[in-house]
Each structure stands twice: as structure tokens, then as C-alpha cells.
NUMI-169503 format. One record per residue (C-alpha): residue in three letters; x, y, z; residue number from 0. Coordinates in pm, 1 decimal, always signed. Each point is the difference from the previous one (the first is absolute). Example, Ala and Ser with C-alpha at 12.3 -4.5 7.8 and 13.67 -1.06 7.14 Angstrom:
2
[ALA,[+1230.0,-450.0,+780.0],0] [SER,[+137.0,+344.0,-66.0],1] 
***
This chain:
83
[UNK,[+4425.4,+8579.9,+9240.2],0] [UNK,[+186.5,-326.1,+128.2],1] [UNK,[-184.8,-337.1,+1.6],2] [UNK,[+31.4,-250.7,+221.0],3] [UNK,[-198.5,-326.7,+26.8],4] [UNK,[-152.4,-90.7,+326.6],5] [UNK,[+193.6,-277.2,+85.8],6] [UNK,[+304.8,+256.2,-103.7],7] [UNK,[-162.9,+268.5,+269.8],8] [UNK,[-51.7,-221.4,+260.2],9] [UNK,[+369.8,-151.6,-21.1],10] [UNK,[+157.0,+379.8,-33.0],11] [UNK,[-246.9,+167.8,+171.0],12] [UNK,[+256.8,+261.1,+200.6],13] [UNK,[+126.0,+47.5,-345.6],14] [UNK,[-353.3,+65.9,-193.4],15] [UNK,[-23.7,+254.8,+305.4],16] [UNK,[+324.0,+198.7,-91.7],17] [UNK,[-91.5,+20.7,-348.8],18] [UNK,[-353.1,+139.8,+85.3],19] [UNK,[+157.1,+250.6,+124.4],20] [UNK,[+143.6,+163.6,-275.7],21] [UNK,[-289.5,-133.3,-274.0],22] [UNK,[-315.4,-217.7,+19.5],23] [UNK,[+16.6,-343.7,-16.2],24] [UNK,[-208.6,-289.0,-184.9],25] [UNK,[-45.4,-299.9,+122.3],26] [UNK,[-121.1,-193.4,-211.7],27] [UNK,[-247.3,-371.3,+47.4],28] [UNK,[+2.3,-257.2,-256.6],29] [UNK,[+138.9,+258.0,-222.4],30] [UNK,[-263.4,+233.7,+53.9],31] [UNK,[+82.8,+341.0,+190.8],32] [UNK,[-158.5,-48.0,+377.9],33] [UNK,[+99.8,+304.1,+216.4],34] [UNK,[+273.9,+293.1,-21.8],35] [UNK,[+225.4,+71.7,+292.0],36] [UNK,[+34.8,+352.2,+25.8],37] [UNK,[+228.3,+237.4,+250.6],38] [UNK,[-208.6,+133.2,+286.4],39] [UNK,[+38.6,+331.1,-81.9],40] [UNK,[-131.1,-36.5,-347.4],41] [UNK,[-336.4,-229.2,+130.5],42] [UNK,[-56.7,+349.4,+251.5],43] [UNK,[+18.5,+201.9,-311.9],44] [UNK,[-213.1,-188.3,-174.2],45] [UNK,[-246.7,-12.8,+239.2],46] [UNK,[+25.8,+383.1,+83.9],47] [UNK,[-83.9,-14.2,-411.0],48] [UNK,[-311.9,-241.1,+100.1],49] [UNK,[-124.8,+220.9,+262.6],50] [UNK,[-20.8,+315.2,-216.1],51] [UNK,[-273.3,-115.3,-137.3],52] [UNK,[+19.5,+139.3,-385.8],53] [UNK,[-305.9,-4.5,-162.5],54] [UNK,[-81.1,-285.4,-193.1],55] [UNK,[+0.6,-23.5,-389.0],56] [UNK,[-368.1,-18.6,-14.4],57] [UNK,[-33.6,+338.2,+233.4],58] [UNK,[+217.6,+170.1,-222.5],59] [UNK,[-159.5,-67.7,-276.0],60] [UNK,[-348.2,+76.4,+81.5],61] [UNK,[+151.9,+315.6,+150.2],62] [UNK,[+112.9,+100.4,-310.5],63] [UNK,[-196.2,+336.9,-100.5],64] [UNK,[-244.1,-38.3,-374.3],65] [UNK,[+71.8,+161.6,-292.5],66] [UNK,[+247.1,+344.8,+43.8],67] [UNK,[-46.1,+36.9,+423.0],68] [UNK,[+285.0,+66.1,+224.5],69] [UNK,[+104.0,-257.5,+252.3],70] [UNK,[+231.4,+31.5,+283.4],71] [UNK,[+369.4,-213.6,-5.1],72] [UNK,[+67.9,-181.8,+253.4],73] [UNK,[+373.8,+42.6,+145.6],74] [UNK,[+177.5,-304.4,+80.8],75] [UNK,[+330.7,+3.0,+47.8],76] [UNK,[+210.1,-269.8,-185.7],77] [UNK,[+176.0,-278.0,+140.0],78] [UNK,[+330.2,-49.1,+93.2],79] [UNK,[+258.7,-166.9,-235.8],80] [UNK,[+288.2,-183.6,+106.0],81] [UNK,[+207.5,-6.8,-331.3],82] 
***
């Protein structure tokens, strides 16, 4: 993921806008990551993601059957890799 500094971002911003779209990008304040600039596309997907609403860790777990019981998988299908 490319970094850029805020000062960096606001002087290149059409340019920190054409990288987003093909990766996320940092900007960073006072050194410190601040934000991430990501495509469209991707920030709809990732909401989409949001909105599925998996269960959460602590769900699971307590769902998790005692001893030898059955429990039911859940099917999720995997992401989407852009290698």
C-alpha cells in the first residue's frame, strides 16, 4: 500500500486519486497512518461485506455445541482476490 503524507495528498491529490484506484492508499499525519483512499468500487464491496452481517466472534463461540454435539457450518463464500 502507497504512503503519502498529508501535505503530499493535498498537493497531488488528482494523483493520490489515480492510485486509489488500482490499491489503497495511506496517508499518513505526523508520520502516523490517518486515512486510506480506496477505489469506489472496492469501499461498495466492502460495505456489501459490512452489511452481511457475519456473526460476531463472541456468537460463534458461544454457539459452539459442548462436548461431541453436531453443529451446523455456516457457508460463506470467500472473497475475491485480485492477484
Amino acid at each position: 500500500m502507497a504512503t503519502w503524507s498529508v501535505q503530499d495528498a493535498k498537493n497531488r491529490f488528482s494523483a493520490v486519486i489515480e492510485a486509489a484506484r488500482a490499491k489503497p492508499q495511506t496517508v499518513t499525519k505526523h508520520g502516523k497512518p490517518a486515512v486510506v483512499v480506496v477505489d469506489a468500487a472496492e469501499f461498495n464491496r466492502l460495505q456489501r461485506l459490512d452489511q452481511a452481517e457475519a456473526p460476531s466472534l463472541p456468537d460463534l463461540l458461544l454457539a459452539m455445541p459442548q462436548d461431541d454435539e453436531e453443529f451446523e457450518r455456516i457457508r460463506l463464500r470467500p472473497r475475491d482476490l485480485d492477484l
